[in-house]
Each structure stands twice: as structure tokens, then as C-alpha cells.
N, C-alpha and C positions, 0 to 999 in steps of 0.2 A: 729680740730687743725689748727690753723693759720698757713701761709706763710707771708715770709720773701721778698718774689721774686722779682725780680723789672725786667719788661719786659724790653728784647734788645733792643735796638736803633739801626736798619741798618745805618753801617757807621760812628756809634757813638764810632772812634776812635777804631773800632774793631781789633781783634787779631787773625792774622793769622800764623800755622804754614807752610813752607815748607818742604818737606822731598825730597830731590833727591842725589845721590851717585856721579851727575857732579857737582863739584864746579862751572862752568861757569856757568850754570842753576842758582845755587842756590843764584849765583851773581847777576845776572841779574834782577831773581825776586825779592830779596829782595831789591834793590835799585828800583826799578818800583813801589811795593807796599809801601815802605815808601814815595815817593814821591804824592803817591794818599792819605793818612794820614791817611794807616793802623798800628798798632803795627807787628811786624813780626818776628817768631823766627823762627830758622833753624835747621835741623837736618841733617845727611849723611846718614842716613841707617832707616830698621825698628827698631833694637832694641834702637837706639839713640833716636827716637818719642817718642816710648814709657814711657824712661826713663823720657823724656822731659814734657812729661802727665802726669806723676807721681808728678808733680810740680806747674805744671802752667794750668791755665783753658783757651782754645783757642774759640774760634768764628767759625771757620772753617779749615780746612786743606785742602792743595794742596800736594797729594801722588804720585810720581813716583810710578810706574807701578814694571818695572825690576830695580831690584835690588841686591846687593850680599848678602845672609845671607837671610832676611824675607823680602820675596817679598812684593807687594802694595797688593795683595790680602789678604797675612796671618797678616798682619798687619789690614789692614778694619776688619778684624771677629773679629781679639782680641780687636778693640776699641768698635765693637757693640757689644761683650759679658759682655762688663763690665760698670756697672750703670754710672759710671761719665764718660764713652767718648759717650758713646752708641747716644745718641743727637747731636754728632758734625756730622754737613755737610764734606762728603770727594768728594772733586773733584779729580779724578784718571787725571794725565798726563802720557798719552803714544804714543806711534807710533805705535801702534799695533792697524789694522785696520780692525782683524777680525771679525766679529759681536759673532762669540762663546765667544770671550773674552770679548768684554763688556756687554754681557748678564750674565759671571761668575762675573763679576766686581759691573753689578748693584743689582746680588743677594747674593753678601757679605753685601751689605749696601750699593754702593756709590751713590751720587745722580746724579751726571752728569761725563762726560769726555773733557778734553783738549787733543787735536792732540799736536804733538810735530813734526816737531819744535815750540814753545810756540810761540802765536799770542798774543801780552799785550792786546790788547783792550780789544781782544777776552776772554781775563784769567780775565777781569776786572770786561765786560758784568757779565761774570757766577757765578763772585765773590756776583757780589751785587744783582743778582737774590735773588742766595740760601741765602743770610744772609737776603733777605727782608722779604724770604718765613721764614726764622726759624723767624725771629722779629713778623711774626704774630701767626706760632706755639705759639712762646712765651706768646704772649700775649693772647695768645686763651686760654693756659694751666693754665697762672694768673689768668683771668674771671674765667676760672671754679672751681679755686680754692675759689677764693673768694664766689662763689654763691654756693658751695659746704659747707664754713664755714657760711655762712648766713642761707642756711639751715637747716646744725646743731642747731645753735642758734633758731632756728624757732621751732623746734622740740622739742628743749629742754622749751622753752617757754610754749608749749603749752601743753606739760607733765606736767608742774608747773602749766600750766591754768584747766587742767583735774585733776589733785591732790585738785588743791585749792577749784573747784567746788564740786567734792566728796565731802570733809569736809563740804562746807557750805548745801551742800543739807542731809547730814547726821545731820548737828545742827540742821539744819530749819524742821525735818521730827524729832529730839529727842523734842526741845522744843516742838514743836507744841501736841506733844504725850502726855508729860507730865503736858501742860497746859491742856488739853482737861479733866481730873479727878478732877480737883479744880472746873475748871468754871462748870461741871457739878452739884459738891456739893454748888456753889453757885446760880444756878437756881434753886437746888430744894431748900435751902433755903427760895428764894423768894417763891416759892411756897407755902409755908407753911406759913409764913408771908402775902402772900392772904385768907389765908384761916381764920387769927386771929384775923385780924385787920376789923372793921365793919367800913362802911362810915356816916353813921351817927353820929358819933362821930367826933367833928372838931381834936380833936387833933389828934385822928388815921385816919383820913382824910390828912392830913400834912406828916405824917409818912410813909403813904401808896404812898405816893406822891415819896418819897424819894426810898421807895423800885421798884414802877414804874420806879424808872431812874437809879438804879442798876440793874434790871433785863434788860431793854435796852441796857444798856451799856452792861451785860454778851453775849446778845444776838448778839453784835456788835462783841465782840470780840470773837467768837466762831464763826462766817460768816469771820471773818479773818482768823484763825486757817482753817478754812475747806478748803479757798481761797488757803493759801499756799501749805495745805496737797495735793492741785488738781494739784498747779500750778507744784510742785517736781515732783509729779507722773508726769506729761506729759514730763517732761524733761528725766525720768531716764525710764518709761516704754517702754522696747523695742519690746514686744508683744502686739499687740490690736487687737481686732477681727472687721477689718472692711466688711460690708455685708449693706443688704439695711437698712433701716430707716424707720420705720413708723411715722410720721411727726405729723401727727394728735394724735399719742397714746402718742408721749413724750408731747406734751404742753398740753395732757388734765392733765399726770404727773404733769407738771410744773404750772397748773391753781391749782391745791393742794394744792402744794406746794406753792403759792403765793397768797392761799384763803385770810387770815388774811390783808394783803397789799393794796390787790385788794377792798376786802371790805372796810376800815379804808381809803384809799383814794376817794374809789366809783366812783373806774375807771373803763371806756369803752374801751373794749379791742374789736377789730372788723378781724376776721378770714375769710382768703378765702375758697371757697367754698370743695376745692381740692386742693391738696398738691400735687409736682413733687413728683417726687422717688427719692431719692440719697444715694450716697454710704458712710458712716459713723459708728461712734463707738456711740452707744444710749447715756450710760450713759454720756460719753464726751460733744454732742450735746443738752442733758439738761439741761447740766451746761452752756453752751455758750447762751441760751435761755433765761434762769433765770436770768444770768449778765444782759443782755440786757435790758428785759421786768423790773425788779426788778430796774433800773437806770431808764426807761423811766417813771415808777409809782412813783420815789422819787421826779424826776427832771423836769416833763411836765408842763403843767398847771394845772388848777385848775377847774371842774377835770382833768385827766389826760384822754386823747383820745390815742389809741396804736391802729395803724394799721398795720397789722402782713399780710406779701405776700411773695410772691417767682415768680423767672423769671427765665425762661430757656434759656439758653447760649448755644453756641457750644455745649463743654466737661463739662460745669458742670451748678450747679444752684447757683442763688444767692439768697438767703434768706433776712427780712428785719424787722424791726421795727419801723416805723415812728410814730416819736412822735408830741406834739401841744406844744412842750416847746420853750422856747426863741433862741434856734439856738446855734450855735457858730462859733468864729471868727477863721481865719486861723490858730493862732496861739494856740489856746485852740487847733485846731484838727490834728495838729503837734505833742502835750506832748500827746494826748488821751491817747493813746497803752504803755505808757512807764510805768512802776511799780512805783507804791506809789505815783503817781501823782495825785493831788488834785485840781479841778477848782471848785467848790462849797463849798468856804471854810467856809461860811456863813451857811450853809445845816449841817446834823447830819453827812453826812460819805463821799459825794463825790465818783467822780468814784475810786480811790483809784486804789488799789488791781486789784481786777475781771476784767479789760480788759486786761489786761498782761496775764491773764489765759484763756483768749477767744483767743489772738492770737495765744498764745504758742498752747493750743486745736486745734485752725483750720490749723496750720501748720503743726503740727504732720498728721492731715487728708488731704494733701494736696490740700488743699485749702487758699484762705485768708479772714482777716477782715480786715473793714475801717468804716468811717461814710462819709454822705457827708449832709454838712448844711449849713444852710446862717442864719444872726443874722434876728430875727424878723420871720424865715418858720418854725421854727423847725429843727430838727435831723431826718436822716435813718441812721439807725447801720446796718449793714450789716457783712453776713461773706457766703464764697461759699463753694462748696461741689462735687466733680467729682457724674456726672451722673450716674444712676443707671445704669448698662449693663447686663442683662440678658444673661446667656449662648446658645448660641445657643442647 
């Protein structure tokens, strides 16, 4: 809920009321304080203030003490029991100089006292304290007001941003489910279309050709489907079982899994002898593998050379993939990590997809990815891993 507020201005033509039962007094003050270029209303008694408050909104007030009817005391408690005076400064005027009285005085509310007989400078001083101390009250209570309604807004924001995510991670996790039964029925299609078509026949040579580049293509788009289904899961899974790694057993998985690749390029992939230990979720870290190795074997040379290491850090390891491909330029490795970006436009697929699921992967594992390359050295892709720690 918004405010309306507009913080005081000490001095800004402020409004003060007087309350004392001497007319002289009340003379006196009110012509001293118009003259300094305050507003100034007057009352005689407690129940005349009152009245008086019931009307008009003041800045501060200066209370006589004794009075006939409701003293300055039972007056202060009824202004501070009730929402619209409770905020106004009272300076108590009295000649009563016992300290039990103004210890009763400042624990009705007041803020300060004037000795009487009245000293003007003295009544002037105390004026433009308390109204500079409420100006910052004031404006302390606007701020918070305001950073109070900005946080609302912030919250509500981000409600709508956590709503609107659901839904797309709910669409992006339906399509992808129900794409996954077509493109299945149309691999094995192809497969049976290998199985019919002879190559020594030119025209079924042609044909087979064509089925070649629809099963590619199913096969593209099913490494996207998988891409997504990975990248959802890392965002919405809030359970993972991180524990050690065996480093060596997931890439001899991942050389499997990239047999077909590895051969059709007849690329040299070069392993070090020993693997650190670190702390990770397996399946996660196969897939941030396969990204890597799977882009250095589309994108290297010719052939493709992958040199695979790891470096031990303080708290964690850095893992790596260097490749013998053409590099890249500052700005190519700026977009890398951002979704659906494409710098091989020239190529069948580009990095696309899979590095946005190797970040999201290694930061769920707290850890990060990067690459670091120069045009004409090649690429290292890289992503770290908190150190293995064995219990004592």
C-alpha cells in the first residue's frame, strides 16, 4: 500500500499550538512565535487543546504544566493515547523544578521542558531542535515507507516470476514428453527403410540418402529434447545425491556413449594417467562431459585431438577439455553459456543448447564452467568441482 506522505520541513512555516491558563503568557508567546514565522494557535485550558486537535493538525506544542481542570500531565497521556496526536512533540512549560516532576512529565510523552519564567531564545532553541528531530523522524518513517512499498512490489514480481517459470518449465518438460514417442516412431521408421533399400541400386542409393538425413535430423532433434529434459530437471530438482566421483568409470561411460562420433571423426582423445577425486552427482557430470567432448569432436580439426586433464585448486578441481580447433574471439566466449546460441552457423548444430545445461549442472554442484581460448590456439572448456573430503 502506497503513502501519500510528504516529509516536514523544519521551519517550513510550521504550526505551533500554545496552551497556558495566563493570558500574559499566551501573549507574549504568540506574538514572539509569529514574529520567527511560525503558524500559532492558542488555547486556555487542557480541554480547549483538545478541542482545538480535534480540528487542526499542529507541528508541536508548548503545554503549561498547572492548570485548572486537566492538568499538562493528563493532557500529554490523552494526546499520546490517541493515533493523530500521539507524534506531536510537547514541550511542558513549568516552574516546577522538581526532578520527580519531570521524570512524571517525560514519562507521559514529553520531549523536553521550558523553566518559566519563559526565556524566548531559550523556547526558540528547543522549538527548532524537536521540530528538526521530528523532520528526520519524518522522513525516516517516508523512506521506510517507500522501501517497504518497493518491496512489496519486489515480492509480488517475483511471485509472477516463479508462477511464470513453473508454467514454462511444466510446457518445456509436456512438449518435450510428448515429442519423445513420434521421433521415436520415426527412428525406427528409418530403421527399417535400412534395412529395405540395397545400395547398389542407384536409385535406392538417392533415397537412402534422403533417409540418412531424416534419421540425422530425428537424431538432432531428440539430443535437443534430452538437452531440455536435463536442462528442467537441474533447475526444479531439489534433491541430488552429491558423494565422490569416480572420473575414470563416467568417461569410459561417456567414450560409449560417443563410440559412433569418436570413430566417424577418428578422433584422438588423450587421458591422464589419474583422475583427482571430487565431489559430484555422476549422472549430472556425464552429461557436462559428453557436452564438452561431443562439441570438441564436431568443432576441432581435422582430425579432432581432445586433451582431457584436471588441476587441483585450494577447495576444489578444475576439470578440462582442450581442443586443436580454431579458437575463439572475446566475444564468441561472452554468448558461449547463454541458451540457444549458435556460433557455428555454417556447421550441422553449433553449441546451441548443451552449454546452458553444463552451467546450470555445474552450479546446482557448486561449482563453475568457462572456456578460455585465443583465435588460431584452440579452446579449454572447463567446469570445477568442490574437493573430495573424506570423513575423518
Amino acid at each position: 500500500m502506497t503513502t501519500d506522505f510528504k516529509p516536514f520541513e523544519a521551519n517550513d512555516n510550521a504550526k505551533i499550538l500554545v496552551v497556558d491558563d495566563v493570558p500574559e503568557n499566551l501573549s507574549i508567546l504568540f506574538d514572539f512565535l509569529l514574529g520567527n514565522h511560525y503558524q500559532v494557535l492558542i488555547a486556555q485550558d487542557g480541554e480547549g487543546a483538545l478541542e482545538v486537535l480535534k480540528v487542526e493538525e499542529v507541528d508541536l506544542i508548548l503545554l503549561d504544566v498547572m492548570m485548572p481542570g486537566l492538568n499538562g500531565f493528563e493532557v500529554c497521556e490523552q494526546l499520546k493515547t490517541a493515533p493523530s496526536t500521539r507524534e506531536i512533540p510537547v514541550i511542558f512549560m513549568t516552574a516546577l523544578s522538581d526532578t520527580a516532576d519531570k521524570l512524571k512529565g517525560f514519562a507521559v510523552g514529553a520531549v523536553d521542558y521550558v523553566a518559566k519564567p519563559i526565556q524566548q531564545e531559550e523556547v526558540l532553541a528547543r522549538i527548532h531542535t524537536h521540530l528538526t528531530i521530528r523532520q528526520l523522524q519524518n522522513k525516516l518513517a517516508w523512506q521506510n515507507q517507500k522501501l517497504n512499498d518497493s518491496n512489496q512490489k519486489l515480492v509480488k514480481k517475483n511471485q509472477e516470476l516463479e508462477e511464470k517459470n513453473a508454467e514454462l518449465d511444466a510446457f518445456a518438460q509436456t512438449v518435450a514428453h510428448d515429442l519423445k514417442n513420434p521421433l521415436g516412431n520415426i527412428l525406427g521408421c528409418c530403421s527399417l527403410l535400412h534395412e529395405n533399400f540395397s545400395v547398389k541400386d542407384s536409385k535406392s542409393a538417392k533415397e537412402l540418402e534422403f533417409v540418412n538425413y531424416i534419421d540425422q535430423s530425428a537424431h538432432k532433434m531428440q539430443d535437443i529434447i534430452e538437452s531440455l529434459l536435463l536442462l528442467a530437471g537441474t533447475s526444479k530438482t531439489t534433491e541430488i545425491l552429491i558423494e565422490r566421483v569416480d572420473m575414470r568409470s563416467i568417461l569410459n561411460m561417456v567414450s560409449f556413449r560417443l563410440k559412433p562420433l569418436i570413430e566417424s571423426t577418428q578422433a584422438q582423445l588423450i587421458y591422464p594417467d589419474k583422475w583427482p577425486v571430487a565431489h559430484g552427482y555422476a549422472a549430472w557430470v556425464e552429461e557436462v562431459w559428453i557436452n564438452y567432448i561431443s562439441n570438441g569432436l564436431k568443432y576441432s580439426g581435422q582430425p579432432p585431438i581432445l586433451t582431457l586433464g584436471a588441476e587441483e585448486l585450494a577447495h576444489e578441481i578444475k576439470f578440462w577439455v582442450k581442443d586443436n580447433g580454431a579458437g575463439l574471439t572475446e566475444e564468441q566466449q561472452a554468448r558461449l553459456f547463454t541458451p540457444f546460441t549458435r556460433l557455428h552457423r555454417k556447421q550441422a548444430e553449433g553449441h546451441g543448447l548443451g552449454l546452458s545445461v553444463v552451467e546450470g549442472i555445474i552450479r546446482r554442484l557448486g561449482g563453475c564452467a568457462g572456456v578460455e581460448s585465443e583465435v588460431g590456439q584452440g579452446s579449454l572448456f572447463y567446469f570445477t568441482l568442490p574437493k573430495y573430503a573424506p570423513e575423518e
